[in-house]
N, C-alpha and C positions, 0 to 999 in steps of 0.2 A: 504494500500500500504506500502512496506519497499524497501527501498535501500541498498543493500549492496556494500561495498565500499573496494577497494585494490588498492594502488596508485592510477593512470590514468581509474580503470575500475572498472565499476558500474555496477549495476543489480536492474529488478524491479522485484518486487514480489508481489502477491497479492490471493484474496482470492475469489473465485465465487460461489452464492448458487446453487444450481438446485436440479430436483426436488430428490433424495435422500440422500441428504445431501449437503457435502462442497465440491470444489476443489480449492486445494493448486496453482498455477500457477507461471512458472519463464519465461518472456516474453523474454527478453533480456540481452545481456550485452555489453557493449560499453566499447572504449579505446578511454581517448580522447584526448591521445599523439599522437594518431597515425591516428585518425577519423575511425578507424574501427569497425566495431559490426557486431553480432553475432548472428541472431538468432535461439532461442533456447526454449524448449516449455519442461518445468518437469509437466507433470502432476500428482498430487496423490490422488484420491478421498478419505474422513473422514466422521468421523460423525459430527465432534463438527468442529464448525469456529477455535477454536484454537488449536485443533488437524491440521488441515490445513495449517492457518498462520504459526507453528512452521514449519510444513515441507517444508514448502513456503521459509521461512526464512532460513532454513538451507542449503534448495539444491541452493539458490541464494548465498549464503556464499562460498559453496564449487565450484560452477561455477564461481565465479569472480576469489576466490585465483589458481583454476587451470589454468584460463585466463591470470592470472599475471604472474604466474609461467612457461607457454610456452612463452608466450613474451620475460619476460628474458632471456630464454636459446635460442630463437631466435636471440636476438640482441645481444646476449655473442657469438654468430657463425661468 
C-alpha cells in the first residue's frame, strides 16, 4: 500500500497479483478539509510487482496534486 499526500488530500495505492501478472490500482482520494472523496479506479496491468507499484505510485501522485489543484481554483472563485 502507499499514500500519496497534497495538503488536505490523500490517495491509496496498491498492488494486486492475478493470474498474469500484477495490477497497479488507485482506489481513492479524499479531502479532509472538506470531507469529500472521490472515487477513482487507475488501472494498469505489468509484469513485475514493481513495475506496478511505480505506476500505482505515480498515477496516485498525479491524482491527488490535480485534486489539490481544482480545489484551489474552486475556492479562489
Amino acid at each position: 500500500m502507499y499514500f500519496a499526500r497534497d495538503g488536505s488530500a490523500s490517495a491509496l495505492a496498491g498492488v494486486q497479483l492475478y493470474a498474469l501478472g500484477f495490477v497497479g490500482v488507485v482506489r481513492f482520494v479524499v479531502d479532509s478539509n472538506s470531507k469529500s472523496a472521490l472515487r477513482h479506479e487507475c488501472v494498469r496491468h505489468r509484469d513485475t510487482r514493481e513495475e506496478a507499484l511505480d505506476d500505482a505510485r505515480a498515477d496516485a501522485q498525479e491524482l491527488v496534486r490535480r485534486w489539490a489543484e481544482e480545489r484551489v481554483h474552486i475556492d479562489d472563485l
